[in-house]
C-alpha positions as CSV (number, residue, x, y, z in Angstrom):
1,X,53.1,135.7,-15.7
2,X,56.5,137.0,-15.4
3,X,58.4,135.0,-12.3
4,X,62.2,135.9,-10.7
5,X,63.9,133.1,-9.2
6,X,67.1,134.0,-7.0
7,X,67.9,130.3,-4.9
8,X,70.6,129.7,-2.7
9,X,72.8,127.0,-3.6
10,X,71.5,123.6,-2.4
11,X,75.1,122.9,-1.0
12,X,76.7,119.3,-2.1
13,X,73.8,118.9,-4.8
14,X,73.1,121.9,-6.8
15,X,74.4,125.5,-7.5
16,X,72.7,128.7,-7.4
17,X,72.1,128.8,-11.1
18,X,71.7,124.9,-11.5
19,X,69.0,124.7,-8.8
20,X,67.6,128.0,-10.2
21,X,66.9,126.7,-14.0
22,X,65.6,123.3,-12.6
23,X,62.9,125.8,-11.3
24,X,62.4,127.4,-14.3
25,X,62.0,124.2,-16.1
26,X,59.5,123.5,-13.3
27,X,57.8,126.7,-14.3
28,X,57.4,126.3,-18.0
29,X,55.6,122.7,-17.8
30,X,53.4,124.0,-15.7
31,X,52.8,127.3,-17.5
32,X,54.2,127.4,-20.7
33,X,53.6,131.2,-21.5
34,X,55.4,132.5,-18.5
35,X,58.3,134.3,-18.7
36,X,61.3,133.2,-15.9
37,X,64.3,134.9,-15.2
38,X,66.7,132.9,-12.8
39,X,69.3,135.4,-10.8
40,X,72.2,133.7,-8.8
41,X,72.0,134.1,-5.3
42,X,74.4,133.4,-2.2
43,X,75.1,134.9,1.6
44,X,78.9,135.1,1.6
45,X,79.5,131.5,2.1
46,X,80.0,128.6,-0.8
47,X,78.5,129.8,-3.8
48,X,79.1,133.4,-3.6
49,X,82.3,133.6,-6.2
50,X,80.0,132.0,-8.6
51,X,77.0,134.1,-7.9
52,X,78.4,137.3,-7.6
53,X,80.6,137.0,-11.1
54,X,78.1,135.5,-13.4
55,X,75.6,138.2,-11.7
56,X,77.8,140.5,-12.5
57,X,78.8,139.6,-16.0
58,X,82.3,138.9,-14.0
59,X,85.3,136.2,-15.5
60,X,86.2,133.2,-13.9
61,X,89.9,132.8,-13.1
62,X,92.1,130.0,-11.2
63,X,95.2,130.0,-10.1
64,X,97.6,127.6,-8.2
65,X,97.9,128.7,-4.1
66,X,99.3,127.1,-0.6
67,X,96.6,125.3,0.6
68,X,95.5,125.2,4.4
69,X,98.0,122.7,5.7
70,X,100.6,123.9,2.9
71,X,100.3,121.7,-0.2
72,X,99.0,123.5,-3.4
73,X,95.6,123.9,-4.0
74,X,93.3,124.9,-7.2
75,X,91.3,128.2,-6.1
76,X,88.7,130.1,-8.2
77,X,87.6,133.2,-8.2
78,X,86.3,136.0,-10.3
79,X,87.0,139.9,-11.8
80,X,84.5,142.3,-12.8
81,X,85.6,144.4,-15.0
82,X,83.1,147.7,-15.4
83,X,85.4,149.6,-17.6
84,X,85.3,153.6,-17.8
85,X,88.5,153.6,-15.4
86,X,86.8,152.5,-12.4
87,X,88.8,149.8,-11.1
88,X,88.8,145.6,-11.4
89,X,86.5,144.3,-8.7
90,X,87.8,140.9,-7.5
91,X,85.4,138.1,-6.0
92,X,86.8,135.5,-3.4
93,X,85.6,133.1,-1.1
94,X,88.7,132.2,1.5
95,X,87.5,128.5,1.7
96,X,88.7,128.1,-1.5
97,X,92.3,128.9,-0.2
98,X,91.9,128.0,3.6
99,X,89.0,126.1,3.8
100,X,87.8,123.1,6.0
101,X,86.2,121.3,2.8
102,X,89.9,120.9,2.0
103,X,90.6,118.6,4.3
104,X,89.8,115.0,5.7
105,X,88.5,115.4,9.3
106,X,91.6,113.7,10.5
107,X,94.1,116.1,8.7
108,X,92.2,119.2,11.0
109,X,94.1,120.8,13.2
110,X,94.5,124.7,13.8
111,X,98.0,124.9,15.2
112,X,98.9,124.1,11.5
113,X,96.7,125.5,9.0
114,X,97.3,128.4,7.5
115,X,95.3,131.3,5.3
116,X,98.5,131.6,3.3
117,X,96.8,131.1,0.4
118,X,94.4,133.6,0.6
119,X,97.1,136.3,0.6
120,X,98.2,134.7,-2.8
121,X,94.6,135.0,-4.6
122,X,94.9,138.6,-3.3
123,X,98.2,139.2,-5.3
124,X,97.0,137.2,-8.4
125,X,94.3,139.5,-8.4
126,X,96.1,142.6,-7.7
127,X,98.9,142.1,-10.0
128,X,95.7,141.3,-13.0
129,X,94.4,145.5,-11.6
130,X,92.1,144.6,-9.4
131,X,91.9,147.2,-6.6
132,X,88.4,146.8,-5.1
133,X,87.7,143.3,-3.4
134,X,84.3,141.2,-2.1
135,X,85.7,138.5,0.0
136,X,83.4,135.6,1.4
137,X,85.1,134.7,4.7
138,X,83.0,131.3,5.9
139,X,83.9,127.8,6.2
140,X,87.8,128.2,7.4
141,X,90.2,125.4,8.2
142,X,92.2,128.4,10.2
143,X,92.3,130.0,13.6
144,X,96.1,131.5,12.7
145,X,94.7,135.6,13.6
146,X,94.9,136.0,9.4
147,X,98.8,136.1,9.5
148,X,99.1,133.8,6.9
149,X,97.5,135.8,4.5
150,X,99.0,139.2,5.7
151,X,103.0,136.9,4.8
152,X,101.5,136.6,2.0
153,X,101.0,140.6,1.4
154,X,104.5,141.6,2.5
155,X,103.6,142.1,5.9
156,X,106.9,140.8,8.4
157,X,104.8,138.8,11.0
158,X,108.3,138.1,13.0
159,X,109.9,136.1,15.5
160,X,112.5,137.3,18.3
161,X,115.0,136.3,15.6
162,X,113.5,138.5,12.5
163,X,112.0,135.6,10.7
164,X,108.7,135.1,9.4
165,X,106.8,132.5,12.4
166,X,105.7,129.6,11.1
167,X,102.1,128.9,9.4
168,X,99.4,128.6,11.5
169,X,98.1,129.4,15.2
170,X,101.6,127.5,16.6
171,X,102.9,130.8,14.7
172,X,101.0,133.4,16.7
173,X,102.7,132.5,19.8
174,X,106.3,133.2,18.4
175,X,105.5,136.8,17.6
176,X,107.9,139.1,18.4
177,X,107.4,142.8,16.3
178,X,105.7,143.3,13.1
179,X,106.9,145.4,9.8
180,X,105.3,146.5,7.2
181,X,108.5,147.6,5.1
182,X,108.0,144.8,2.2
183,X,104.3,144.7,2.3
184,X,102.8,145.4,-1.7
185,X,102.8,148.4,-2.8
186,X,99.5,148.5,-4.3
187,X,97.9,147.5,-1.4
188,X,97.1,150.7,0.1
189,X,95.0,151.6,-3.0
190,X,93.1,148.8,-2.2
191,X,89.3,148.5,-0.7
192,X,87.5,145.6,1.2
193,X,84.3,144.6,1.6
194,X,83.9,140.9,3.7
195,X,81.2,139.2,4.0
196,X,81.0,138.4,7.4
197,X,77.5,137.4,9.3
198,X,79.7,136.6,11.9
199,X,79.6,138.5,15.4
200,X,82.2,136.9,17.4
201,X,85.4,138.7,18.8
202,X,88.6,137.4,18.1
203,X,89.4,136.2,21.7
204,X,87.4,135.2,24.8
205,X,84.7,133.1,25.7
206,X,83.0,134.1,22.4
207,X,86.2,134.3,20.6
208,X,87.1,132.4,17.7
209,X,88.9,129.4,19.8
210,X,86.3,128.8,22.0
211,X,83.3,128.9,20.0
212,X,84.8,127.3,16.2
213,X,88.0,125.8,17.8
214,X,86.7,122.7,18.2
215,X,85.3,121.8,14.3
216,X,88.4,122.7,12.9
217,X,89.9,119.8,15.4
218,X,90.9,121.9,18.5
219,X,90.8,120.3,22.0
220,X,90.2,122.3,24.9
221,X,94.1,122.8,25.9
222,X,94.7,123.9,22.1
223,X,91.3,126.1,22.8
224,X,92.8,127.7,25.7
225,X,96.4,128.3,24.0
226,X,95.5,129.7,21.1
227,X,93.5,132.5,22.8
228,X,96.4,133.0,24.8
229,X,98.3,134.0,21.7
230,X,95.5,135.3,19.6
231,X,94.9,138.2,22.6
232,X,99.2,138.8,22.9
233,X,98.6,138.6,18.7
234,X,96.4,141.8,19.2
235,X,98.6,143.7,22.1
236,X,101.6,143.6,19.0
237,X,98.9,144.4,16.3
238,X,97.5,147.6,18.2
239,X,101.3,148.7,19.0
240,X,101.9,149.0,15.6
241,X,98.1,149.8,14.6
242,X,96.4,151.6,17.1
243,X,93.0,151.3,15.3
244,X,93.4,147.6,16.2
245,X,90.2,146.9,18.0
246,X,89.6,143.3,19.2
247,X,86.2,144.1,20.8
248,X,84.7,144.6,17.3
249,X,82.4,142.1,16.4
250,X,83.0,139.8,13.4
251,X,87.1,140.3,14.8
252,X,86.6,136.1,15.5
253,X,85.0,135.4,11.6
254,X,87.3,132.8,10.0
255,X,89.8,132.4,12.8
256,X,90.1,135.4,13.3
257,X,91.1,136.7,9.5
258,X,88.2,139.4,10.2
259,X,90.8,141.0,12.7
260,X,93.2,141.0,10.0
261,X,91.5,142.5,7.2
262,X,89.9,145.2,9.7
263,X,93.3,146.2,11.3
264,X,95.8,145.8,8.8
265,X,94.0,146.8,5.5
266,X,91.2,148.9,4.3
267,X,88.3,147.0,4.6
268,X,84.8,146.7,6.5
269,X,82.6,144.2,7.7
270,X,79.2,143.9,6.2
271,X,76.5,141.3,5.9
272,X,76.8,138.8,2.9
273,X,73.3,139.0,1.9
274,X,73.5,142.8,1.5
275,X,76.3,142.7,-0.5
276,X,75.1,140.0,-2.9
277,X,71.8,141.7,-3.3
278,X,73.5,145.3,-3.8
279,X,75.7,143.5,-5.9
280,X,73.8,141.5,-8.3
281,X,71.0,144.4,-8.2
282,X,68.3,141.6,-7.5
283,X,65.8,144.5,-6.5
284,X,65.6,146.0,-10.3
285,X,63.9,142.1,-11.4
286,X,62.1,141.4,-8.3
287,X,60.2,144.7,-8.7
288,X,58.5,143.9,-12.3
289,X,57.7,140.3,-11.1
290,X,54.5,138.5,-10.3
291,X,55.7,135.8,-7.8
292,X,59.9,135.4,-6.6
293,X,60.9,132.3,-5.8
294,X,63.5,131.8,-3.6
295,X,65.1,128.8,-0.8
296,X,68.4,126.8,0.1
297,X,69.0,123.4,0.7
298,X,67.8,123.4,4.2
299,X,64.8,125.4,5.5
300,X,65.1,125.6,9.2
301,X,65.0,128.2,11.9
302,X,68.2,129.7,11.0
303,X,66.9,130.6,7.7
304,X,65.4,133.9,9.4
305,X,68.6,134.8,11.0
306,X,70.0,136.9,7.9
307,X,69.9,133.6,5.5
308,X,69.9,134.2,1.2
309,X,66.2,133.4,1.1
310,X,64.8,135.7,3.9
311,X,67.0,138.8,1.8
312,X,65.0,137.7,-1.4
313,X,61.8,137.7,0.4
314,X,62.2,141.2,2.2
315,X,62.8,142.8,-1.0
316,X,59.6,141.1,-2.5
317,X,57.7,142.1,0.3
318,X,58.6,145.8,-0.1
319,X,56.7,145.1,-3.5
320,X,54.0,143.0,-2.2
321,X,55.2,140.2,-4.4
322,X,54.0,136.5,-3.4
323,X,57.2,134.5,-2.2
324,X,57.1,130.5,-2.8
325,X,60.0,128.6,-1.2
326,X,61.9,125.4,-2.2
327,X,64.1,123.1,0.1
328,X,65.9,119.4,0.1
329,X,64.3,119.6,3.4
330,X,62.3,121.5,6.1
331,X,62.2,121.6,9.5
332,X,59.8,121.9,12.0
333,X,61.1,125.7,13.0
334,X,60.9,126.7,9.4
335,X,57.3,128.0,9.7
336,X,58.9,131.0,11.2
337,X,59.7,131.7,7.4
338,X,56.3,132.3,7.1
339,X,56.5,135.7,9.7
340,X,59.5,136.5,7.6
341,X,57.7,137.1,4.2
342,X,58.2,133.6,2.6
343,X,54.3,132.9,1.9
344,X,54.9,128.9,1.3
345,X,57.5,126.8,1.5
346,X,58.1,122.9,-0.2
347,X,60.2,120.5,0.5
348,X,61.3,119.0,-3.0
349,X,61.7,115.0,-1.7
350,X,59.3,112.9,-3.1
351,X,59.7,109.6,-1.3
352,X,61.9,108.0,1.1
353,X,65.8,108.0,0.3
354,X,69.4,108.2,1.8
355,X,71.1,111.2,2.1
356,X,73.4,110.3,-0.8
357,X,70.1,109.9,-3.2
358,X,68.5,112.8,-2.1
359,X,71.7,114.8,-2.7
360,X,72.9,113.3,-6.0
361,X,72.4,116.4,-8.4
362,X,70.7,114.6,-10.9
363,X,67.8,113.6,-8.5
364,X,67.9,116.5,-6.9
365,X,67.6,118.3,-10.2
366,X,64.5,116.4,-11.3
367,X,63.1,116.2,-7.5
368,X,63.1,120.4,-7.7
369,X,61.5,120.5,-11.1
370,X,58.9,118.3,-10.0
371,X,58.0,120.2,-7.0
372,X,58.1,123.2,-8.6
373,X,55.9,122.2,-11.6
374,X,53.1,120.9,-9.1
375,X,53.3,124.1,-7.5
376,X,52.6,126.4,-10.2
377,X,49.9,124.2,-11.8
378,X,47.9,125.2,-8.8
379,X,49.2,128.7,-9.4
380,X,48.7,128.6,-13.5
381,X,45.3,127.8,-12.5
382,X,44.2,130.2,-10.1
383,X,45.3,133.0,-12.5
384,X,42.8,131.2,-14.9
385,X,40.2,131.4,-12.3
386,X,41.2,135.3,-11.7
């Protein structure tokens, strides 16, 4: 029995690859002869610089970085390095420069933070020969229109006196003009792909303000100002840009940093999913399997709305591959999984516990390879049977 497990990362408890070989220890009490090959998996979000670089043989690097509300800030991310002259590919989430994670829920507040620091990973990586860059856009602190990040790059985002505005979406409104003269040099041999699953425009009333404003600790006067400047933000973008296009969706991912990267370097928007699997060429195992085995920390009716696990189980199905599922939890609504090629699905809990128990790694570990082992003793023995 040869299985592939590719498992979202059960967030706050286990990684990809953590939750992934708790499987496969599942697996191998249950049936010690089968062979189990665990493959990282993420859909743009946490998780994905860690998926996509151990996937992809890639090297871990860190480096020091203004954090969302200015103070410095650790942030990982990784470099593939294929060789043969074909360029460093860099792997970045922008929560690990800008995101909300980074802050208390009292310290949030948009007209401050900044995605600075994301424009710094981007050098670090550049300067190290990276020229080809997957960038993982969820879970921002920011709603600053990505003008941190392009100050970072060399780009002059200026005021009416020729200074660089201030961090954050208080900056937006004191944009004047904006230069590219001292923006690096090396950008314009560079290539974007972001993973964005995001639809929303950059203004409006499905703009970024409106609709994420208020989780990263905007009240509806801050909601209705920033929109102001984010649409007078575009008018001086598209002056200078005219590809500028603030009707595009995903123009509203991450505070609007899609609208950034889309105007002001060469990048497109595609869906995280179908990069990671591209990516970590999850197709090539999946096709040789027996059974995939896939899930996330939370099976719900989101899952079939372009979620990690739903990806896995599309592939299988184009192999007619039997897909189990494994979650902390399950909803009600999950049993739509089931129309979306996930044959079964298991919640891993085993008796009643706080949400601190259930999400301590350690129990989580031993909860998954307990489920999973049950599992595939029924499995183990209806092969015997077959």
């Amino acid at each position: 029995m040869k299985v592939v497990v590719a498992i979202d990362s059960l967030k706050g408890s286990l990684s990809s690859l953590e939750a992934g070989e708790a499987i496969a220890e599942g697996v191998k009490k249950a049936v010690p002869e089968a062979e189990v090959v665990v493959r990282p998996l993420a859909d743009g979000g946490e998780g994905t610089v860690e998926a996509l670089t151990l996937g992809m043989k890639g090297k871990l690097q860190s480096v020091i970085v203004t954090g969302p509300l200015g103070t410095k800030v650790e942030c990982s991310y990784g470099i593939i390095d294929p060789g043969e002259n074909s360029g460093k590919t860099a792997i970045l989430e922008m929560s690990g420069a800008a995101g909300i994670t980074l802050l208390k829920e009292e310290e949030r507040n948009p007209l401050y933070t900044t995605t600075y620091g994301v424009g710094e990973v981007i050098k670090d990586a550049i300067a190290k020969g990276c020229r080809h860059f997957i960038v993982g856009i969820g879970g921002s602190a920011t709603n600053d229109g990505g003008i941190g990040m392009l100050q970072a790059l060399g780009f002059g985002i200026l005021d009416k006196d020729g200074k660089q505005v201030p961090y954050g979406a208080a900056g937006l409104k004191e944009i004047e003009t904006v230069t590219d003269d001292y923006v690096l040099p090396e950008l314009k041999e560079c290539t974007f792909r972001i993973a964005c699953d995001v639809t929303n425009t950059i203004c409006g009333e499905q703009g970024c303000s409106a609709v994420f404003g208020p989780q990263k600790g905007a009240d509806s006067e801050m909601i209705r100002q920033m929109d102001q400047w984010l649409s007078y933000y575009v008018a001086v973008s598209k002056a200078k840009y005219p590809k500028a296009n603030a009707e595009q969706a995903g123009t509203g991912a991450a505070g609007g940093l899609g609208f950034a990267f889309l105007t002001y370097t060469n990048a497109v928007l595609e869906s995280g999913i179908k990069i990671v699997l591209e990516e970590t060429r999850l197709e090539d195992y999946i096709k040789n399997a027996d059974i995939v085995v896939t899930g996330e920390g939370r099976l719900d009716g989101q899952t079939v709305m372009g979620k990690a696990p739903i990806g896995v189980a599309a592939i299988a199905k184009k192999y007619d591959k039997l897909v189990l599922a494994f979650a902390g939890c399950v909803t009600e609504d999950a049993v739509d999984c089931n129309n979306h090629g996930i044959d079964a699905y298991f919640p891993i809990l085993r008796g009643v516990a706080t949400l601190q128990e259930a999400m301590d790694s350690e129990n989580a570990r031993k909860n998954m390879t307990a489920a999973v082992c049950q599992v595939f003793r029924l499995v183990g023995y209806q092969k015997k049977e077959n």
